[in-house]
Structure formats: structure tokens, C-alpha cells
C-alpha positions as CSV (number, residue, x, y, z in Angstrom):
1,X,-20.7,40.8,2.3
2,X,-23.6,39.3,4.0
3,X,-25.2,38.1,0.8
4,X,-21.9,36.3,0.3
5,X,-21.4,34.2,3.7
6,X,-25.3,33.4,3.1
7,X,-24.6,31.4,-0.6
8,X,-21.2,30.0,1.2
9,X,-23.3,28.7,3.7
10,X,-26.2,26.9,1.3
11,X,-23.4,25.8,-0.7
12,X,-21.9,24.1,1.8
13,X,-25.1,22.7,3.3
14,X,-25.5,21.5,-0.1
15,X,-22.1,19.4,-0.6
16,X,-22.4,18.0,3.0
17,X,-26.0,16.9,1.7
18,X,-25.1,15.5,-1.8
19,X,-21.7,13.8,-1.5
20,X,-22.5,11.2,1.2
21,X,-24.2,9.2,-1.7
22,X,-21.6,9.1,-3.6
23,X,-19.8,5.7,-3.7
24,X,-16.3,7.9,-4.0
25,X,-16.8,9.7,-0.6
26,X,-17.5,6.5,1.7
27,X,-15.3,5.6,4.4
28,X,-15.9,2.5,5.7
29,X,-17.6,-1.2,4.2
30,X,-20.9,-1.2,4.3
31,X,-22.8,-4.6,4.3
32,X,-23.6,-6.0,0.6
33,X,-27.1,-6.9,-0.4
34,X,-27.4,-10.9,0.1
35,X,-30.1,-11.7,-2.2
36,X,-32.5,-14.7,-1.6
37,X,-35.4,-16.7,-2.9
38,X,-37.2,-19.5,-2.3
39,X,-38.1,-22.8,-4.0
40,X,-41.0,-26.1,-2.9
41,X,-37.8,-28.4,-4.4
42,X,-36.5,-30.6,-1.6
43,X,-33.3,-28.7,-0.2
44,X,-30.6,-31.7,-1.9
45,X,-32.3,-31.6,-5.1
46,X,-31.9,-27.6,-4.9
47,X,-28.3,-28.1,-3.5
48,X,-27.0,-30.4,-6.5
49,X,-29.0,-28.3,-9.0
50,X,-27.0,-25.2,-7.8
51,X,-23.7,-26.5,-7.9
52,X,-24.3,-27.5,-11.3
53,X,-25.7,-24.2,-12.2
54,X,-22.8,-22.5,-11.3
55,X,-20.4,-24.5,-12.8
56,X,-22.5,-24.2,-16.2
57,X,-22.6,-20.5,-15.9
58,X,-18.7,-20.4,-15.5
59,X,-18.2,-20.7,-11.5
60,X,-15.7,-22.6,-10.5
61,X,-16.1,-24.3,-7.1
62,X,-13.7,-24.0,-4.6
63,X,-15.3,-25.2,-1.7
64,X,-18.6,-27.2,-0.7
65,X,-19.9,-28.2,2.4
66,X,-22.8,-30.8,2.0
67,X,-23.6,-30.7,5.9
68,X,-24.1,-27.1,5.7
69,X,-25.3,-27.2,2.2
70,X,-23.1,-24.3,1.7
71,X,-21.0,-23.2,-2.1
72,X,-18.2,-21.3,-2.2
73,X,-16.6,-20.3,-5.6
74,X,-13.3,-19.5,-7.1
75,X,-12.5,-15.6,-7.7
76,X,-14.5,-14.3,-10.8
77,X,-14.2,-11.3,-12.9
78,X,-17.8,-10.1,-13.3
79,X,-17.8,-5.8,-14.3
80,X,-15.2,-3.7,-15.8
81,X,-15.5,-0.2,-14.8
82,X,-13.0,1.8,-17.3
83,X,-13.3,5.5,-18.8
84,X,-12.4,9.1,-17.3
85,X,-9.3,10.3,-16.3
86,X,-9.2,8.3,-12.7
87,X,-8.9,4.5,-14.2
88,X,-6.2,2.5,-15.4
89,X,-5.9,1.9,-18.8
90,X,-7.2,-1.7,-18.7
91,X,-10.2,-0.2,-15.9
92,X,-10.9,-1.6,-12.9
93,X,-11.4,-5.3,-12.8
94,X,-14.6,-6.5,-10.5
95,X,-13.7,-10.0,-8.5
96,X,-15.6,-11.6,-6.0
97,X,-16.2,-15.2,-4.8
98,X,-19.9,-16.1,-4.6
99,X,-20.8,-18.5,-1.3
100,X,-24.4,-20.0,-1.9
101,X,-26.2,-21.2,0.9
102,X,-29.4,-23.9,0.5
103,X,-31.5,-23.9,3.8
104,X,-35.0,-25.3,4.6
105,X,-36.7,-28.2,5.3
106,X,-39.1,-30.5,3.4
107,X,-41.3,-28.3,2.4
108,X,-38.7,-26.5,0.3
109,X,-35.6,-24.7,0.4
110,X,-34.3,-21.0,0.6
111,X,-31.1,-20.2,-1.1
112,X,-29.0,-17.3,-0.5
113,X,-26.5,-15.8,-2.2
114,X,-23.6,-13.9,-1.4
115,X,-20.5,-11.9,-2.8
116,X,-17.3,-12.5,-0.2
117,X,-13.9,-11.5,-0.8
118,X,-14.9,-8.9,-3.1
119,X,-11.6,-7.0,-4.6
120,X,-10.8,-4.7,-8.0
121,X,-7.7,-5.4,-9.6
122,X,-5.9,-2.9,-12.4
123,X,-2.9,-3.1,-14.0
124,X,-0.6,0.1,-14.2
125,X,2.3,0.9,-16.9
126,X,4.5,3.8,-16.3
127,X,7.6,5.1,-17.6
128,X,10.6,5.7,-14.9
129,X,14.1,6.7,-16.2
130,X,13.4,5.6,-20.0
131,X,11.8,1.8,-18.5
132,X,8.4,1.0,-18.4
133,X,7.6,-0.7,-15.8
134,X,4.2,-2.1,-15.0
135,X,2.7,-3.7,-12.4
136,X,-0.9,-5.0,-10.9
137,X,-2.4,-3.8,-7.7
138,X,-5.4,-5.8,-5.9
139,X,-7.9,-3.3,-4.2
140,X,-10.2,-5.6,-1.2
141,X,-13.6,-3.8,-0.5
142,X,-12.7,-3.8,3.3
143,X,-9.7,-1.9,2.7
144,X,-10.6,0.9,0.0
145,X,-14.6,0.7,0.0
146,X,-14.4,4.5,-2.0
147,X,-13.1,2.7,-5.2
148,X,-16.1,0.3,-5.4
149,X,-19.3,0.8,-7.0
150,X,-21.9,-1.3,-5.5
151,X,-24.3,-1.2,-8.1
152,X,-21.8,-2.9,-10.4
153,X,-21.8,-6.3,-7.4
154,X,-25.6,-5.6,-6.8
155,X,-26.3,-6.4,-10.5
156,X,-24.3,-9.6,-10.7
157,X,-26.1,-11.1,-7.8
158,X,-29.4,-9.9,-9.5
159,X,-28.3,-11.8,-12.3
160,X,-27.3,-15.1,-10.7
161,X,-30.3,-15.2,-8.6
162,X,-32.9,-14.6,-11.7
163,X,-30.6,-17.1,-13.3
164,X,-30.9,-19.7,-10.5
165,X,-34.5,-19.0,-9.3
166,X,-35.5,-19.4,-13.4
167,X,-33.8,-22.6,-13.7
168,X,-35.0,-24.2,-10.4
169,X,-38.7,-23.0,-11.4
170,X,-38.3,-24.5,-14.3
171,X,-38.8,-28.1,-13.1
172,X,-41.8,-26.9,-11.0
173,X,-43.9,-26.1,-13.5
174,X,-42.8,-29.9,-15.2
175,X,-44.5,-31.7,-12.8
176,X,-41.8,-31.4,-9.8
């Protein structure tokens, strides 16, 4: 009997250890990672370069503030999580709009990058009284942060800054 409550107990001093790092048992937002680098360009020419970096890489811009030298993009699907029992049939769809932010001076500039307005979106078909019916739910991080995996948003931002930080780099070694 003893033996018993003992493994109970290390059992659950186990769970209480391992499940707070699972994505699935957090209850609130926690910040996302805002990657940033840094560049000897002159901030405009690092502003206008960006904004056409995105928009070859498929951004669309939605809003740009020249004063603050800041980029804010349309919504963009960017992951797909799908499989196991727990998804819809289509997954869940990734979203987010990306702000980019040039700073500095003249000695160069620091761009930031960040995912805002970050959502999933699924679509769900069911069957009710012989009609399908379907319909499409959107998911915001700040409401339902235990749907979201992070590392699925952490890796698109890795990949638009080594995008952005290659290409700006690019015209430093060129003589810039």
C-alpha cells in the first residue's frame, strides 16, 4: 500500500514536471520571438530593399509608414500542421501578418521582424440529419494559445530573416 502512494506520488511529480512544455497544455500567450539583424546599408536603402523583398517573396503589403520606417503585411498562410486524430481534415492553417521595422542611423540599420495577428484557420465538414454542412473557424493566438505550435512561426521568421539578411549582404560584399 505504501509502495503504491510512493509511484502515485513520482508519477505525478513527473506529469506536473513534463507537460508544462508542451505547447497543448499552455494557458496564456506568451511573447513570440522577434528576430533581428543588422546591416552598414543606409536605413532608406534597407527600407525600399525590404519592401521589395517581401513583395518578391509573396508578401503583400498592407500598410507602410515611411516616418517610422515600419511594414506591415497582409495575412499569409505560412505552415500546415495536419495528421492524428485532433486536426481537421484540411489541418490547421498557420496565418500571420509580418510588421518589419528598419531603425538606425547612418552608420547602418537594424531591422526587425515580427509575426502580429497570428491565427489558425481549419475548415470542418460534418454530417447533421442527412446534410453536410461545413463551415471555417478562425483560432487568434491570444485567444486559444494551446492550439499553436510555436516552432511552426519561429521557423518562418527564421526563414524571412536569413532571406532578408542574405539579400541585403549581398550588395555589401559588391562594393556597397
Amino acid at each position: 500500500m505504501r509502495a503504491r502512494r510512493w509511484v502515485w506520488g513520482w508519477i505525478l511529480l513527473l506529469c506536473f514536471l513534463v507537460t508544462p512544455g508542451c505547447y497543448y497544455f499552455r494557458l496564456a500567450a506568451e511573447p513570440l520571438r522577434k528576430p533581428r539583424f543588422v546591416t552598414v546599408r543606409p536605413v532608406d536603402e534597407v527600407y525600399a530593399t525590404v519592401k521589395s523583398l517581401l513583395l518578391k517573396d509573396g508578401y503583400v503589403i498592407e500598410q507602410e509608414d515611411p516616418k517610422e520606417r515600419t511594414l506591415l503585411t497582409e495575412f499569409r498562410h505560412f505552415a500546415t500542421r495536419s495528421g492524428g486524430v485532433t486536426l481537421p481534415e484540411g489541418g490547421r492553417l498557420y496565418y500571420h501578418k509580418l510588421r518589419v521595422t528598419v531603425g538606425g542611423g547612418e552608420e547602418g540599420a537594424a531591422v526587425e521582424l515580427e509575426s502580429v495577428d497570428l491565427e489558425i484557420r481549419s475548415s470542418y465538414v460534418y454530417e447533421e440529419g442527412g446534410k453536410v454542412l461545413s463551415f471555417k473557424k478562425r483560432y487568434p493566438y491570444e485567444h486559444y494559445p494551446s492550439m499553436f505550435d510555436l516552432s511552426s512561426v519561429n521557423l518562418e521568421l527564421a526563414r524571412m530573416r536569413g532571406y532578408l539578411e542574405t539579400s541585403l549582404s549581398g550588395g555589401e560584399k559588391n562594393g556597397r
